[in-house]
N, C-alpha and C positions, 0 to 999 in steps of 0.2 A: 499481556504487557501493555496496554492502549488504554486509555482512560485511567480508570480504579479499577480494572480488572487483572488478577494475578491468581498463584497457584502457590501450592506448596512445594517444598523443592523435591523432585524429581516427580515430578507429575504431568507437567506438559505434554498435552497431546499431540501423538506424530504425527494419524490418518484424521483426513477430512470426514470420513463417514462416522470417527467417534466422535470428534468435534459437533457434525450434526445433531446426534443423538444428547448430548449434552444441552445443544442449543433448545432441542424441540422440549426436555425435562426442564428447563427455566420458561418456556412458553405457557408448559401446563402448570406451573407452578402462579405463574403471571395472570391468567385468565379464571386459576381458580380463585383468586382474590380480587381480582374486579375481572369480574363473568361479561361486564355490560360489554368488553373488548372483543367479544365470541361476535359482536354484530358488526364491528368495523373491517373493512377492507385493510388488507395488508398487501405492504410493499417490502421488499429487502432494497437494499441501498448501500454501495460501498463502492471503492474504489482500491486500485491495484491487487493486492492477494485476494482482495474482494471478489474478482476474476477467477479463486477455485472456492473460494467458500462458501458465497452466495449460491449457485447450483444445487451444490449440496445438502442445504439446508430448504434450499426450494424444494428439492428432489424428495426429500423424509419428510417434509409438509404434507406434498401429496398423495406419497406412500400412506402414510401412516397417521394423520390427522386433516381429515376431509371436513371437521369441523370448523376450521379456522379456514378464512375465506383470503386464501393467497391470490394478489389480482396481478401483480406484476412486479419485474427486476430490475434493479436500475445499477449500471458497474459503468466508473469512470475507467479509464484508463488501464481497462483487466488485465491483472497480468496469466492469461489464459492458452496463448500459446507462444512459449519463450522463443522457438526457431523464431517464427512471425516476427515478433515484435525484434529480438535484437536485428536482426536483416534489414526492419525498416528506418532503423536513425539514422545510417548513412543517405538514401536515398533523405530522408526527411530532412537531416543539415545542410543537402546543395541546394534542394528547390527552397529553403530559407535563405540561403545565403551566408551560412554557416562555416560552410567546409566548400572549396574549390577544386574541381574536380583533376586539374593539374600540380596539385602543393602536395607535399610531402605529408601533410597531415592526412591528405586523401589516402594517400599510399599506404603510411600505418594503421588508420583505422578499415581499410580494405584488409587487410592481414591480419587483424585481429577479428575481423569477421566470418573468413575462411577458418581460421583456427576452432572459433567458436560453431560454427556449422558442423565441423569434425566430429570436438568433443562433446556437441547436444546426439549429434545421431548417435553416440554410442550409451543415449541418454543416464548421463551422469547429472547428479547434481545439478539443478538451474545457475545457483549463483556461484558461476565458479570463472576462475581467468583462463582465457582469455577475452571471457564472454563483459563481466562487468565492467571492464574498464572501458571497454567501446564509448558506452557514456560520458565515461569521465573525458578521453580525448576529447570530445565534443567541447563540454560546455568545460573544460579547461585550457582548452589552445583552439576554439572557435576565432576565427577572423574576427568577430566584434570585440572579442575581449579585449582588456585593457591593460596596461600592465604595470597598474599600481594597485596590485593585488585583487583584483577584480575577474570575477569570470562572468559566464551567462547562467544565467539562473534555470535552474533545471526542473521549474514547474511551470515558468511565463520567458519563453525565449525572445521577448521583448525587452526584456528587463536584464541588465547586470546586477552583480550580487557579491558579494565578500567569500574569500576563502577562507575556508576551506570547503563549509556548507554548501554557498554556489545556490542557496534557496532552499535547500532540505531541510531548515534550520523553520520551515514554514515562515508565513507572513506575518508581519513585526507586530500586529497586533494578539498571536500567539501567546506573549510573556502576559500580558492583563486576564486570558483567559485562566492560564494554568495560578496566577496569582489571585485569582475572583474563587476557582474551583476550591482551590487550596486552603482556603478560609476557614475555619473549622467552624459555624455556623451553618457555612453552606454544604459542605461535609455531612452536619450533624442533620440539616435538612431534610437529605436524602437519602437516611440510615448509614453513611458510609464510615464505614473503621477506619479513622485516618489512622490508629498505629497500624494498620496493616497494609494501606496502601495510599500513596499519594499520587494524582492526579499527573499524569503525563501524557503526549500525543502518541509518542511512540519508543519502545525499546529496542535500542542496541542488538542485544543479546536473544532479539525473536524475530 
């Protein structure tokens, strides 16, 4: 669902280890048509889910295709172990200055932390409530915020940002990219089926 990449309906992969084997089947498919690539170092690179699929994909690299010279991983912001990370926005919103550790905001998203501790050890589902709204308390009733319609932005907590988004909406220079991508030119440049797929950052529904 990221870029121009999609499926047919009821096709989406559930397991990471099929996802791999797909990945590593477009590599051979990629280096049998410019072979010169079997000589360049390779890196994975991604950020958040990036954190369970980059491994993965690392992992059947070296399993199972020792010709392709995998050098290193690079994961922004992984989202690799969910206890971990939801437990650390509370501390990370005081030592910003965020959330106060005697406000009633502290209080709620303390309780929605405990909640979420609960319901991950009986490990269910990652994005489930009580666990994602944690965030949203944050950077929607953070003490910076403003309150003509403004929150903190949920990717540069320096910055305020428009609701509902709050910066998920990506950087404003986004709409010129997916409008450059979208060209059908540029499209047809790089083989791509624009009836079958148009250019986006990210879906909803994956």
């Amino acid at each position: 669902g990221t870029g121009f990449s999609y499926v047919d309906r009821g096709m989406f992969i559930e397991e990471l280890d099929v996802m791999a084997e797909h990945f590593l089947n477009f590599l051979d498919r990629y280096v049998e048509i410019f072979p010169e690539f079997l000589e360049e170092d390779i890196y994975l690179a991604g950020e958040s889910f990036g954190g369970q699929y980059i491994p993965y994909i690392a992992k059947a690299i070296l399993e199972k295709r020792s010709l392709l010279k995998l050098r290193g991983l690079l994961i922004g912001d992984g989202w690799i172990d969910p206890i971990s990370l939801y437990n650390s926005y509370l501390p990370y919103a005081i030592a910003n200055n965020l959330v106060k550790n005697d406000s009633e905001l502290y209080t709620n998203i303390t309780r929605l932390v405990v909640l979420c501790q609960d319901i991950l050890s009986k490990q269910v589902h990652i994005f489930v409530n009580p666990c994602f709204p944690i965030l949203d308390e944050i950077i929607y009733n953070g003490i910076r915020r403003e309150n003509n319609g403004e929150c903190i932005n949920a990717y540069d907590i320096r910055l305020n940002a428009q609701k509902p988004m709050c910066g998920m909406n990506g950087p404003s220079e986004l709409e010129y990219v997916s409008a450059y991508l979208n060209r059908q030119d540029v499209m047809s440049s790089i083989h791509i089926n624009g009836k079958k797929s148009q250019w986006k950052d990210f879906t909803e529904s994956v």
